[in-house]
TIRO-2110 file (N, C-alpha, C; in Angstrom, 1 decimal):
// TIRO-2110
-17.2, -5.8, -11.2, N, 1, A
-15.7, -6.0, -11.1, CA, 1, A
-15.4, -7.3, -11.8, C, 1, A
-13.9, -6.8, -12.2, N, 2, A
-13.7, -8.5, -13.6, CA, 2, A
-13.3, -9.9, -12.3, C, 2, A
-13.4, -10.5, -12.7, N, 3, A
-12.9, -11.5, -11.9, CA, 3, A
-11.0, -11.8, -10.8, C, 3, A
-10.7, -11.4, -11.6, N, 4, A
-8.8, -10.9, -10.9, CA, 4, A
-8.8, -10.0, -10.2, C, 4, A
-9.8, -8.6, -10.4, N, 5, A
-10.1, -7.5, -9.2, CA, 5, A
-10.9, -8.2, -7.7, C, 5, A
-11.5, -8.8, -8.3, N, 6, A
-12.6, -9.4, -6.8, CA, 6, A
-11.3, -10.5, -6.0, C, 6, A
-10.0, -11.2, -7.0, N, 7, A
-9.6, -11.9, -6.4, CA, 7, A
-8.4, -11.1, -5.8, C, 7, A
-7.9, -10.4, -6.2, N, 8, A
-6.9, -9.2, -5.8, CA, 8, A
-7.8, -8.6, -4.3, C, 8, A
-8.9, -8.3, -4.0, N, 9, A
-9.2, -7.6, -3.4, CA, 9, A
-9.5, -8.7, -2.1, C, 9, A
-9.8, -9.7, -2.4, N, 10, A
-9.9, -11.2, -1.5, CA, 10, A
-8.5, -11.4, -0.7, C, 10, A
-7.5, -11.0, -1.7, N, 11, A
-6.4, -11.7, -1.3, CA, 11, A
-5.5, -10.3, -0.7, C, 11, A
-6.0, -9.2, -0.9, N, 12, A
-5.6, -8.2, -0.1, CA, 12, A
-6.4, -8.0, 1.6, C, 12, A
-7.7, -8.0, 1.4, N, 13, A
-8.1, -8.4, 2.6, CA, 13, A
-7.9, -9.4, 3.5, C, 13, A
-7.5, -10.6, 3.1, N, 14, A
-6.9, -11.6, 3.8, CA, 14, A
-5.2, -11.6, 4.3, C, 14, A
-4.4, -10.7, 3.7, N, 15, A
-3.2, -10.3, 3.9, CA, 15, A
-3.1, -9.6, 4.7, C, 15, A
-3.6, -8.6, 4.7, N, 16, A
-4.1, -7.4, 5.9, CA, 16, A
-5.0, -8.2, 6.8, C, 16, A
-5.6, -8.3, 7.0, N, 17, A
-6.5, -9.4, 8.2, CA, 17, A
-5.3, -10.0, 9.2, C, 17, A
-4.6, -11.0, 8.3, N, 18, A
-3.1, -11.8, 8.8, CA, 18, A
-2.4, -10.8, 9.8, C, 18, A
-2.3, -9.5, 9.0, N, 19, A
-1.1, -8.9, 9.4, CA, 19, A
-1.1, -8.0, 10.0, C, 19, A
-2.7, -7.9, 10.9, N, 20, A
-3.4, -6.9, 11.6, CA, 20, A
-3.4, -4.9, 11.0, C, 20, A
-3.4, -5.4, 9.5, N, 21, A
-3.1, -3.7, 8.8, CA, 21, A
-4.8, -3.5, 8.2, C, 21, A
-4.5, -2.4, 8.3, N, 22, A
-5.7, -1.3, 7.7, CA, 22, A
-6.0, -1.7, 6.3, C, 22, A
-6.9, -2.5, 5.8, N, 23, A
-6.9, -2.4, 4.4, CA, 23, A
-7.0, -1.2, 3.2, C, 23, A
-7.9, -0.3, 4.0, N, 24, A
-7.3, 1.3, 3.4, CA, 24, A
-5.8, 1.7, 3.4, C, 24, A
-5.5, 1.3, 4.7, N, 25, A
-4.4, 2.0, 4.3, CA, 25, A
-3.2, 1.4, 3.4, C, 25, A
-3.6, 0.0, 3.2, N, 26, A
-2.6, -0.8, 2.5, CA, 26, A
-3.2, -0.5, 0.9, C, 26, A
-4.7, 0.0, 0.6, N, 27, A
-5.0, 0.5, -0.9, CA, 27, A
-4.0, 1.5, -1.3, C, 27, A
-4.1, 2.6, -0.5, N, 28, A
-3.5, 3.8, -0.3, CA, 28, A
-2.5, 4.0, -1.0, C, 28, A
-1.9, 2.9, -0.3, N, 29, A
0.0, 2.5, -0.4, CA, 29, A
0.4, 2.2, -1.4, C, 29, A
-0.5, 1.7, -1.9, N, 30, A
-0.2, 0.6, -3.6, CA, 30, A
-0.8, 1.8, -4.3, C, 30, A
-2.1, 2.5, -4.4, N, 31, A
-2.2, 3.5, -5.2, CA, 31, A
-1.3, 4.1, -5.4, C, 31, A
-0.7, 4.8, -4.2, N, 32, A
0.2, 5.7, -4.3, CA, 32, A
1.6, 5.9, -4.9, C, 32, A
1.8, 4.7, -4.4, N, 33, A
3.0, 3.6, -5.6, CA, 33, A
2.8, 3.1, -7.1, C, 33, A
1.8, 3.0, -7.1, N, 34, A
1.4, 2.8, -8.9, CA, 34, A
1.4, 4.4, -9.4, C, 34, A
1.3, 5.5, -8.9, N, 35, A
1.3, 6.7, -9.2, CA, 35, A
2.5, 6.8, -10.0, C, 35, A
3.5, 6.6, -9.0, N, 36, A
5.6, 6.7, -9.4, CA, 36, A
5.9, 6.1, -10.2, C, 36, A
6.7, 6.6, -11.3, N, 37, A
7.3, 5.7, -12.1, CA, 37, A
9.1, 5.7, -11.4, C, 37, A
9.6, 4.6, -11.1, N, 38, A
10.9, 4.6, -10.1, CA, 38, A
11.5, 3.7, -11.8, C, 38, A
11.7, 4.5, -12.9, N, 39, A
12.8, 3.5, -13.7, CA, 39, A
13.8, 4.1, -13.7, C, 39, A
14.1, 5.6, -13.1, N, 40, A
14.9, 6.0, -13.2, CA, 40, A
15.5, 6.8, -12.1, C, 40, A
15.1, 5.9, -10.8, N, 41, A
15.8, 6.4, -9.4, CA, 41, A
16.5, 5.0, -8.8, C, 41, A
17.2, 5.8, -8.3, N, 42, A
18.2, 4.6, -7.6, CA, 42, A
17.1, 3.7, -6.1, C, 42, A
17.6, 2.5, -6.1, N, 43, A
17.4, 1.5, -5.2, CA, 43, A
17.1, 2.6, -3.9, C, 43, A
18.3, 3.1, -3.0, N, 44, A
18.0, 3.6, -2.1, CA, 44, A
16.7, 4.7, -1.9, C, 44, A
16.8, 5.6, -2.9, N, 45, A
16.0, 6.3, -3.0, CA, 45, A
14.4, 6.0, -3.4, C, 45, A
14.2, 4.9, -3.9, N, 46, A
13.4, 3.9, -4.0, CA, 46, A
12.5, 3.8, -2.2, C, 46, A
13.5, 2.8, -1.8, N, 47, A
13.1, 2.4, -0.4, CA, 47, A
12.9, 3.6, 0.5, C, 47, A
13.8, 4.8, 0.1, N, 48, A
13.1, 5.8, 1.1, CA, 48, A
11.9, 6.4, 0.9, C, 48, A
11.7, 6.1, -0.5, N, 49, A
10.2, 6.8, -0.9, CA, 49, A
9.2, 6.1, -0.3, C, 49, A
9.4, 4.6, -0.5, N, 50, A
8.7, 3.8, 0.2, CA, 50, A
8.1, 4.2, 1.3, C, 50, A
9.3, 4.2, 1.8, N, 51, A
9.0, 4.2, 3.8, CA, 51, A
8.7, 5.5, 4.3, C, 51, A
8.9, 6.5, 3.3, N, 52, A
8.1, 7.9, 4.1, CA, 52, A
6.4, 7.4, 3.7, C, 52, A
6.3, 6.9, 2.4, N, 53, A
4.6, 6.7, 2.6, CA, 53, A
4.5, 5.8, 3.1, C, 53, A
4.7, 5.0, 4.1, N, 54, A
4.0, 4.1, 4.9, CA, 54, A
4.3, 4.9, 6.1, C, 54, A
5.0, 6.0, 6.6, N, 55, A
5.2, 6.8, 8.0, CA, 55, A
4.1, 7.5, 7.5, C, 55, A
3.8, 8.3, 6.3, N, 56, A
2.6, 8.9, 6.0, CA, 56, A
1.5, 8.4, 5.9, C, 56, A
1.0, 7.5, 5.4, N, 57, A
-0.2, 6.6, 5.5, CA, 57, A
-0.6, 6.4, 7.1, C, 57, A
0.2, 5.7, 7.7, N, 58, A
0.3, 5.2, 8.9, CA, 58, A
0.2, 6.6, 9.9, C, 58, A
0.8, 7.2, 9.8, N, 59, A
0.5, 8.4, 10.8, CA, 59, A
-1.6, 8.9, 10.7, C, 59, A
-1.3, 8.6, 9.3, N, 60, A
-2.5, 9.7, 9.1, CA, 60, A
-3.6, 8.5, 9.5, C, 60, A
-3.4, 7.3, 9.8, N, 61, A
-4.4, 6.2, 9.7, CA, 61, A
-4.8, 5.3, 10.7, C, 61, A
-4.1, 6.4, 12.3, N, 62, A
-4.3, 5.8, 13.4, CA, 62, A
-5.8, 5.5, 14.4, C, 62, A
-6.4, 6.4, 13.2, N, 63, A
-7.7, 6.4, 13.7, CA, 63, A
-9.0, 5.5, 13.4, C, 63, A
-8.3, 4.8, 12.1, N, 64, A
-9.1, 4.1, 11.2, CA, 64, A
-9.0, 2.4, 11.9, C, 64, A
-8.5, 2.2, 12.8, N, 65, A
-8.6, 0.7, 13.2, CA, 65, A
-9.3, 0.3, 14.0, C, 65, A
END
């Protein structure tokens, strides 16, 4: 791994740690989201996409803690 991945991944597990979250399931989330290209949806629709994948993530991820 390049050096900014090891520190990305440092600084994701220490964010998650803080914030008592799944670090899978916070990869998950950002994968999933780098998937979407949002240049051409509106704000709202935006944040609702958001927040169904974190009710999805999260649902599916109650077993992982």
């Amino acid at each position: 791994m390049n050096k900014i991945r090891l520190q990305e991944k440092a600084l994701l597990e220490k964010i998650c740690n803080e914030n008592n979250l799944s670090v899978k399931l916070v990869s998950e989330l950002i994968k999933s989201a780098e998937k979407f290209s949002y240049e051409n949806i509106s704000l709202n629709v935006r944040i609702k996409e958001y927040l169904d994948l974190i009710n999805f993530y999260a649902t599916n991820d109650k077993g992982d803690s």
